[in-house]
KOLGUMI-962242 format. One record per residue: residue in three letters; x, y, z of N, C-alpha, C in turn; residue number from 0. Coordinates in nm, 3 decimals, always signed. Atoms other than C-alpha are relative to their C-alpha. Layout:
// residues N
  residu       nu       nv       nw      cau      cav      caw       cu       cv       cw  num
     ALA        X        Y        Z        X        Y        Z        X        Y        Z  NUM
...
//
This chain:
// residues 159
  residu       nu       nv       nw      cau      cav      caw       cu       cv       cw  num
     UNK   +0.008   -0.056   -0.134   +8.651   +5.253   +1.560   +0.070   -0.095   +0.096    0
     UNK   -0.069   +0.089   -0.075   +8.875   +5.112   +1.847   -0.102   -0.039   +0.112    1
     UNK   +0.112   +0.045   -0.129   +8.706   +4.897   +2.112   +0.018   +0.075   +0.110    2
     UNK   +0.049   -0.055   -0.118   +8.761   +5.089   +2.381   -0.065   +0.164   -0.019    3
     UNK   +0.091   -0.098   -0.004   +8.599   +5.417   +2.179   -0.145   -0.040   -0.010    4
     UNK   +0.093   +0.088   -0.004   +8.343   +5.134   +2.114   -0.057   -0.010   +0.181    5
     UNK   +0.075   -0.019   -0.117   +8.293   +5.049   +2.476   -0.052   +0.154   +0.095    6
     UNK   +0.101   -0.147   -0.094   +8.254   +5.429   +2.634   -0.090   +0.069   -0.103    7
     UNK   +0.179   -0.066   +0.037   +7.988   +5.516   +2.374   -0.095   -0.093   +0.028    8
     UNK   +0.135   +0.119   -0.060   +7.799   +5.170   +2.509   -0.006   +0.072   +0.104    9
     UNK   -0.032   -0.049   -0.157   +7.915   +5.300   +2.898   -0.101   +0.117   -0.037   10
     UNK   +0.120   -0.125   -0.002   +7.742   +5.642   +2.805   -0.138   -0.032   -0.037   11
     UNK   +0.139   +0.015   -0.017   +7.447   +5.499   +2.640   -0.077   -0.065   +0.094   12
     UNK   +0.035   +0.060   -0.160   +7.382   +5.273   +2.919   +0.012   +0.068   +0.149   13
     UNK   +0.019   -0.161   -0.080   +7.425   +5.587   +3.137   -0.102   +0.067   +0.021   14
     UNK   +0.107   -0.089   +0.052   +7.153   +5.783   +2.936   -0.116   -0.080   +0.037   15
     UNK   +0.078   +0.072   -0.017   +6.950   +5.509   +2.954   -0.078   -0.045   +0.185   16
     UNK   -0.049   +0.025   -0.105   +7.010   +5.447   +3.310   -0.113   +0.094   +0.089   17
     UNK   +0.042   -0.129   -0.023   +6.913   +5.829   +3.374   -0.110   +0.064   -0.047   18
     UNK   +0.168   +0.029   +0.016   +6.624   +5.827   +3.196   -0.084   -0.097   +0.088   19
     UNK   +0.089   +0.134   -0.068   +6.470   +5.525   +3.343   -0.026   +0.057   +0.180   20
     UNK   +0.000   -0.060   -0.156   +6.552   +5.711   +3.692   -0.083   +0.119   -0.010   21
     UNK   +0.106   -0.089   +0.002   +6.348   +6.012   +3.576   -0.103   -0.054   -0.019   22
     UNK   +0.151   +0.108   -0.027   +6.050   +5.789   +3.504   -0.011   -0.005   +0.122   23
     UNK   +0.046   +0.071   -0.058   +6.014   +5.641   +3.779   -0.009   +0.115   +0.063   24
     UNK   +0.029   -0.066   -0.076   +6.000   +5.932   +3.964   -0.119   +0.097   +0.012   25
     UNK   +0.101   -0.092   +0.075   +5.714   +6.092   +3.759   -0.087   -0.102   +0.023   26
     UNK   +0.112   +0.086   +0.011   +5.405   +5.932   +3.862   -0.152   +0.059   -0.078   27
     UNK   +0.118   -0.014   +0.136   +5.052   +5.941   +3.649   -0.091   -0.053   +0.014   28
     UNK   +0.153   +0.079   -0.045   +4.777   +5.698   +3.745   +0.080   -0.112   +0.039   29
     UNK   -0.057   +0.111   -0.026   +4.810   +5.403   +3.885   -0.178   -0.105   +0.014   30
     UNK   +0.173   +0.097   +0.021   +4.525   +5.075   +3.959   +0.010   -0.007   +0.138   31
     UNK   -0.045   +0.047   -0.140   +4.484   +5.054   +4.340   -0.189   -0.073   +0.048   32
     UNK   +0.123   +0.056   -0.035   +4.174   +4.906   +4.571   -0.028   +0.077   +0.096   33
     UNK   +0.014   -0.080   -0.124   +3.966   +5.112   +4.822   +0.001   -0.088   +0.133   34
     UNK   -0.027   +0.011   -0.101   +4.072   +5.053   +5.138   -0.105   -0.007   +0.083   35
     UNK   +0.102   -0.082   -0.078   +3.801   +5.289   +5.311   -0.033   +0.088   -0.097   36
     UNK   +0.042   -0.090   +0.050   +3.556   +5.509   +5.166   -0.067   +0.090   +0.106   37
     UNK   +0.073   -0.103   -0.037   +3.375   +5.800   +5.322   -0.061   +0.100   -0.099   38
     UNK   +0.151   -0.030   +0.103   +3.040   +5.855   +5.113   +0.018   +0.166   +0.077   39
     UNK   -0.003   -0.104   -0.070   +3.042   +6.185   +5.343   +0.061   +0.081   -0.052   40
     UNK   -0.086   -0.154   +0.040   +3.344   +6.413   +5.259   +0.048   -0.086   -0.166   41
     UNK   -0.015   +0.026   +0.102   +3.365   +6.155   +4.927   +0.183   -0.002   -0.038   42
     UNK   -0.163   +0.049   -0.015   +3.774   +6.070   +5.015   -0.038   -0.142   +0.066   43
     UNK   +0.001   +0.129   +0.012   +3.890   +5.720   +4.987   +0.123   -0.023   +0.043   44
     UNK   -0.134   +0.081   -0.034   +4.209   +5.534   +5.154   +0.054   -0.108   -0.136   45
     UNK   +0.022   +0.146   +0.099   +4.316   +5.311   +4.876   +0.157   -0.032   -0.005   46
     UNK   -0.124   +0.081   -0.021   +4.630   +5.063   +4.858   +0.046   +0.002   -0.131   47
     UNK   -0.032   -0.003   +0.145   +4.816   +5.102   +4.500   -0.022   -0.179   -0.022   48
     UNK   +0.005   +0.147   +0.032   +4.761   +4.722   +4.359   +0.167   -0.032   -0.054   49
     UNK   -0.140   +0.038   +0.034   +5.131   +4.749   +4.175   +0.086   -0.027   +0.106   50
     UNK   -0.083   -0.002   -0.107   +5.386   +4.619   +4.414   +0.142   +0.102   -0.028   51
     UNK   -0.117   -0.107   +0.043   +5.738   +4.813   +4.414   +0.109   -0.084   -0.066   52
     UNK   -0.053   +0.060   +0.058   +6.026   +4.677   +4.234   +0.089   -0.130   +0.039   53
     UNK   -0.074   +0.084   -0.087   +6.136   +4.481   +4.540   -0.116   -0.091   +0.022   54
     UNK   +0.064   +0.094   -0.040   +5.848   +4.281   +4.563   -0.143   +0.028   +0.105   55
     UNK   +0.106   -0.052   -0.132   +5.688   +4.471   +4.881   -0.148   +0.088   -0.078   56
     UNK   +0.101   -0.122   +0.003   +5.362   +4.678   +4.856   +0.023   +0.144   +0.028   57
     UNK   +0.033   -0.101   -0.027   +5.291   +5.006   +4.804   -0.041   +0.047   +0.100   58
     UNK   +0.088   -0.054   -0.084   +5.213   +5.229   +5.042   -0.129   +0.035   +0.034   59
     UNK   +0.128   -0.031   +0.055   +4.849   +5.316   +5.108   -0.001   +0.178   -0.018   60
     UNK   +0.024   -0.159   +0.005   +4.725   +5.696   +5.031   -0.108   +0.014   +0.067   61
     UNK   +0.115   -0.072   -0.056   +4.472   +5.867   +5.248   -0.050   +0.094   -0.046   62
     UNK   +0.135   -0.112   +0.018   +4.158   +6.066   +5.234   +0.049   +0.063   -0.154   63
     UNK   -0.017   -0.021   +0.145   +4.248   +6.073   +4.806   -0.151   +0.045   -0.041   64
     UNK   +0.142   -0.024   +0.037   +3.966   +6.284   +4.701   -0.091   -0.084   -0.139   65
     UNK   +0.029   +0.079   +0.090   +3.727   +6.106   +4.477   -0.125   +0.114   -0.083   66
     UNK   +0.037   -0.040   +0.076   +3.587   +6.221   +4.184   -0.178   -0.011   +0.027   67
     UNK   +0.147   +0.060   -0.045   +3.185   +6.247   +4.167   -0.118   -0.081   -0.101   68
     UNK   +0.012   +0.082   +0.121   +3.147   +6.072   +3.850   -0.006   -0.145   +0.051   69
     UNK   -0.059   +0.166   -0.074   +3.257   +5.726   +4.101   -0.099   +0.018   +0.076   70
     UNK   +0.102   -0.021   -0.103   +2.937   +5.825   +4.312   -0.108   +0.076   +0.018   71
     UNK   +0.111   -0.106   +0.044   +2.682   +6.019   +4.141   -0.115   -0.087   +0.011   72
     UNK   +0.107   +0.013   +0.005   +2.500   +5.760   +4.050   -0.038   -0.134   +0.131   73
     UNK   +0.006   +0.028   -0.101   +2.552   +5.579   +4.381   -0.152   +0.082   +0.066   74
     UNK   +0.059   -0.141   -0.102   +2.386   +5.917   +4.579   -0.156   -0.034   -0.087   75
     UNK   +0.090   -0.006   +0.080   +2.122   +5.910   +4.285   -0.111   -0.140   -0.038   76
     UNK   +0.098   +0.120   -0.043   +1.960   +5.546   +4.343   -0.011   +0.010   +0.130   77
     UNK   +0.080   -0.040   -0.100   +1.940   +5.587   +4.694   -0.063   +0.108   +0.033   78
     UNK   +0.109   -0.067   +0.018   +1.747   +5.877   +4.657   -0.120   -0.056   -0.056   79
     UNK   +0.148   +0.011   +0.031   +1.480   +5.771   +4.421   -0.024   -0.194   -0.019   80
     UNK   +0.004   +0.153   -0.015   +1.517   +5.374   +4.511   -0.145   -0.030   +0.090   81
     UNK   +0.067   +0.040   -0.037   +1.227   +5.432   +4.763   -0.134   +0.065   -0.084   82
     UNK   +0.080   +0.021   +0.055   +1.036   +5.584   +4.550   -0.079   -0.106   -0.133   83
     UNK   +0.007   +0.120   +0.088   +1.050   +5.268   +4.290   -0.064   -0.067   +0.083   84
     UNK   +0.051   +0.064   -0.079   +0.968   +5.104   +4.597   -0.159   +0.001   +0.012   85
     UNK   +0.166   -0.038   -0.004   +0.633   +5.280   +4.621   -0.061   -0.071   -0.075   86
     UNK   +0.032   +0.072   +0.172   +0.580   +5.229   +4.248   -0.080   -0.117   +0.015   87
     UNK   -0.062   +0.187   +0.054   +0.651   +4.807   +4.293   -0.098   -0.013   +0.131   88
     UNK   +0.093   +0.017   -0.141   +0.396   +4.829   +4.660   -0.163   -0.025   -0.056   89
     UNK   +0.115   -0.023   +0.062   +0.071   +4.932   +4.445   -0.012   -0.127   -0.072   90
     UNK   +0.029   +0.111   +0.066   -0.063   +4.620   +4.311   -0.043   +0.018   -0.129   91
     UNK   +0.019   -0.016   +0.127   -0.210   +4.763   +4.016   +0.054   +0.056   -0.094   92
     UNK   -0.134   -0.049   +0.120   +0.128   +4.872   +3.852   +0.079   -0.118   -0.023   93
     UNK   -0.061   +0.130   +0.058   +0.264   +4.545   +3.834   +0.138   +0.038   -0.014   94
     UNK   -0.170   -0.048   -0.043   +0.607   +4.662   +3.891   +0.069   -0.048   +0.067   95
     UNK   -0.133   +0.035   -0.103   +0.932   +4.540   +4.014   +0.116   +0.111   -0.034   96
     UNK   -0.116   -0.122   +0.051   +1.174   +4.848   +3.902   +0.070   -0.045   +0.158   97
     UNK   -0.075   +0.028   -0.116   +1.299   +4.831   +4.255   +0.130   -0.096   -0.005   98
     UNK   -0.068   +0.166   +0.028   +1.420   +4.483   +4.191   +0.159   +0.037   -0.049   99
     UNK   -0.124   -0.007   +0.092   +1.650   +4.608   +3.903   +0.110   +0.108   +0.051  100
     UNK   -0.053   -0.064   +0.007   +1.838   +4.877   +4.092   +0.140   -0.071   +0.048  101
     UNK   -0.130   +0.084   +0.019   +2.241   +4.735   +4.125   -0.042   -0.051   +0.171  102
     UNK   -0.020   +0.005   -0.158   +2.296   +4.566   +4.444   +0.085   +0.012   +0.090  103
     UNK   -0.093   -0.076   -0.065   +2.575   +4.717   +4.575   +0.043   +0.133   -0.058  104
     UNK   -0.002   -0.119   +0.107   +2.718   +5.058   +4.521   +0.121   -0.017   -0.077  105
     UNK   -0.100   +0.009   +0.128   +2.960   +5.135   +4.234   +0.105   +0.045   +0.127  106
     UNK   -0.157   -0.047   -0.017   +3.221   +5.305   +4.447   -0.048   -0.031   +0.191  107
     UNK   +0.051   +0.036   -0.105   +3.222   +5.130   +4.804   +0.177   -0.074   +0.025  108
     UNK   -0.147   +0.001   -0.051   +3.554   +4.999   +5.014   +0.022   -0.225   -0.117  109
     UNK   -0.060   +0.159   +0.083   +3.721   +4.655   +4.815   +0.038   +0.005   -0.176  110
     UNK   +0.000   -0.024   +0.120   +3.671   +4.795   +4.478   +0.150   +0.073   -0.107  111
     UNK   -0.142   -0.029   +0.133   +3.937   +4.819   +4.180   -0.037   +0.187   -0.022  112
     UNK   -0.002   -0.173   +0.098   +3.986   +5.231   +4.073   +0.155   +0.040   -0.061  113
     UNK   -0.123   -0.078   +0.045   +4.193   +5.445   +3.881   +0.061   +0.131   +0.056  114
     UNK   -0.035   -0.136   -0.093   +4.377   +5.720   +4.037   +0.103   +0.073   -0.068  115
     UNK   -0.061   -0.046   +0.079   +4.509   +5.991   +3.851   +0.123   +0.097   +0.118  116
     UNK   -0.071   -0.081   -0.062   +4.818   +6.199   +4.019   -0.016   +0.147   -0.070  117
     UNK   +0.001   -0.161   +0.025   +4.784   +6.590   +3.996   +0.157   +0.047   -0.018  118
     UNK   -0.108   -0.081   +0.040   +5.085   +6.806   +3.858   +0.078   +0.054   +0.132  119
     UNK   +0.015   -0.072   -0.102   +5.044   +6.988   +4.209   -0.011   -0.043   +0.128  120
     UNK   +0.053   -0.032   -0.143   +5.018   +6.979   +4.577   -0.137   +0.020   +0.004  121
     UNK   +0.097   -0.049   -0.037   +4.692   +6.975   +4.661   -0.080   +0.001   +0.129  122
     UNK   +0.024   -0.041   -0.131   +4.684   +7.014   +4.998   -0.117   +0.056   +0.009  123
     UNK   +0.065   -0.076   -0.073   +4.519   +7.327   +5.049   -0.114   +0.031   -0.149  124
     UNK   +0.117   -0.039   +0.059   +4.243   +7.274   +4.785   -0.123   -0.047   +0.030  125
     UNK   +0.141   +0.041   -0.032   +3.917   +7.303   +4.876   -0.096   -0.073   -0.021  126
     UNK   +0.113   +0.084   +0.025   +3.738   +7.114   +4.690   -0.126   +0.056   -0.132  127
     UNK   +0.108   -0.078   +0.098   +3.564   +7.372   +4.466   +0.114   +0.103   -0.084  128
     UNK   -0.071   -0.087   +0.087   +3.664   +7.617   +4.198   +0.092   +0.071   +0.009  129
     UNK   -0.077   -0.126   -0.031   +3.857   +7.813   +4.401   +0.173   -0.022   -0.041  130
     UNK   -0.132   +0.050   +0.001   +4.222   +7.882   +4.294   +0.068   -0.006   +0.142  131
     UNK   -0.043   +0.031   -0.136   +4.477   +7.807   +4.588   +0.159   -0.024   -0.066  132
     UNK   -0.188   +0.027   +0.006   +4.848   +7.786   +4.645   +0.026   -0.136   +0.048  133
     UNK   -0.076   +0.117   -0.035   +5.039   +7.482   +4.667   +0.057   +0.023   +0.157  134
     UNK   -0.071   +0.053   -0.104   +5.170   +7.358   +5.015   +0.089   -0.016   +0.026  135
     UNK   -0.122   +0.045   +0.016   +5.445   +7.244   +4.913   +0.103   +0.032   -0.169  136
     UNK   -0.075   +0.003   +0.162   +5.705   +7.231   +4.587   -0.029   -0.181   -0.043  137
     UNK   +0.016   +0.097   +0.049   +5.593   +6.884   +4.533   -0.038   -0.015   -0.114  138
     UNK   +0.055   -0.038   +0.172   +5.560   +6.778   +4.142   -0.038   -0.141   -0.019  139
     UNK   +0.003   +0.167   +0.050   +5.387   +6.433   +4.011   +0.000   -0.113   +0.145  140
     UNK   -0.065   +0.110   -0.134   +5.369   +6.282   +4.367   -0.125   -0.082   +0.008  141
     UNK   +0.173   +0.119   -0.015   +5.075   +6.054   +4.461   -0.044   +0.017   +0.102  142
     UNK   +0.157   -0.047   -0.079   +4.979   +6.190   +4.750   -0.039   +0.086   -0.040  143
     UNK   +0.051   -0.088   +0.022   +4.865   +6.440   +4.575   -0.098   -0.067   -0.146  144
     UNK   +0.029   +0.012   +0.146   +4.614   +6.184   +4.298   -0.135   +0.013   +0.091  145
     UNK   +0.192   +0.017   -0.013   +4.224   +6.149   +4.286   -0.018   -0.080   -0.026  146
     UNK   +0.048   +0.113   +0.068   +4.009   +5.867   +4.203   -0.094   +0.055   -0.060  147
     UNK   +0.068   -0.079   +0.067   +3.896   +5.917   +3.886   -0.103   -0.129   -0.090  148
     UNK   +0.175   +0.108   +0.099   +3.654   +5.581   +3.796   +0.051   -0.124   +0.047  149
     UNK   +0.077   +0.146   -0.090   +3.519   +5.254   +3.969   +0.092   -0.108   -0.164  150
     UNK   -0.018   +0.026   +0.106   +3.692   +4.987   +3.754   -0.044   -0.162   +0.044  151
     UNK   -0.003   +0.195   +0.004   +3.548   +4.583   +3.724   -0.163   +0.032   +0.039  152
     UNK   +0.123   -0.023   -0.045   +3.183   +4.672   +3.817   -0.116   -0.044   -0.085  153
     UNK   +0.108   +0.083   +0.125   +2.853   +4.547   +3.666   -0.153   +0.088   +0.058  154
     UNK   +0.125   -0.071   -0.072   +2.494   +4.706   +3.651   -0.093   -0.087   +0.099  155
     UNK   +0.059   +0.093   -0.151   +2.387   +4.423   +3.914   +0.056   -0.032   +0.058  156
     UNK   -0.061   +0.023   -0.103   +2.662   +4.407   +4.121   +0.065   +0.100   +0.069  157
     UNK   -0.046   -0.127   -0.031   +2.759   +4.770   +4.126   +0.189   -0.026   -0.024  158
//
């Protein structure tokens, strides 16, 4: 083979290669970021991606990223029955501290490591519940459109 049919099948594969690597990056999928802000309320989180970009700078942050309720079930579900442990651990003749052992912070609260998955879709105009819904936009793989889908570095006594 002559070197220069040698070099334009390198030139093309380093092309292909090139052009792949540029479709990646444009396809996003989860990423590791930190909450910013939470709102226990409507259960959307601000969070800052932790990866920087290829220049060095930070990511942008994402807003009100709905959060999963798997990251705050069992948040909602100790402060509910935390005062009744309390009761429990008051009565002297139960000899109880349960109270004691419930985490001491919550699992999904603003500073915390999560995973955030990106949706296929726009999800603008989804409600929030079963309902189907039209896209907003033609957006595909974007990240404002991910969720947080689990608390990550957490401990059952430090939440």
């Amino acid at each position: 083979m002559s070197s220069s049919m040698e070099q334009l099948q390198n030139a093309a594969y380093k092309g292909v290669q090139k052009f792949k690597h540029g479709i990646f990056s444009e396809i996003r999928m989860f990423y590791i970021a930190r909450v910013v802000k939470y709102d226990k309320k409507n259960h959307v989180a601000d969070v800052q991606p932790l990866a920087n970009l290829s220049d060095g700078q930070e990511s942008a942050q994402y807003l009100e990223v709905p959060v999963s309720e798997n990251c705050y079930m069992l948040d909602e579900w100790f402060e509910r029955i935390k005062p009744e442990f309390k009761k429990l651990d008051a009565n002297p003749h139960n000899g109880t501290s349960l109270s004691d052992k419930f985490p001491n912070k919550k699992l999904m609260r603003k500073g915390v490591p999560v995973i955030c998955a990106v949706l296929d879709r726009d999800n603008d105009n989804w409600d929030g519940k079963a309902n189907t819904y039209d896209p907003n936009t033609s957006r595909l793989h974007d990240a404002n459109d991910s969720i947080v889908i689990g608390v990550l570095g957490g401990d059952a006594i430090n939440g």
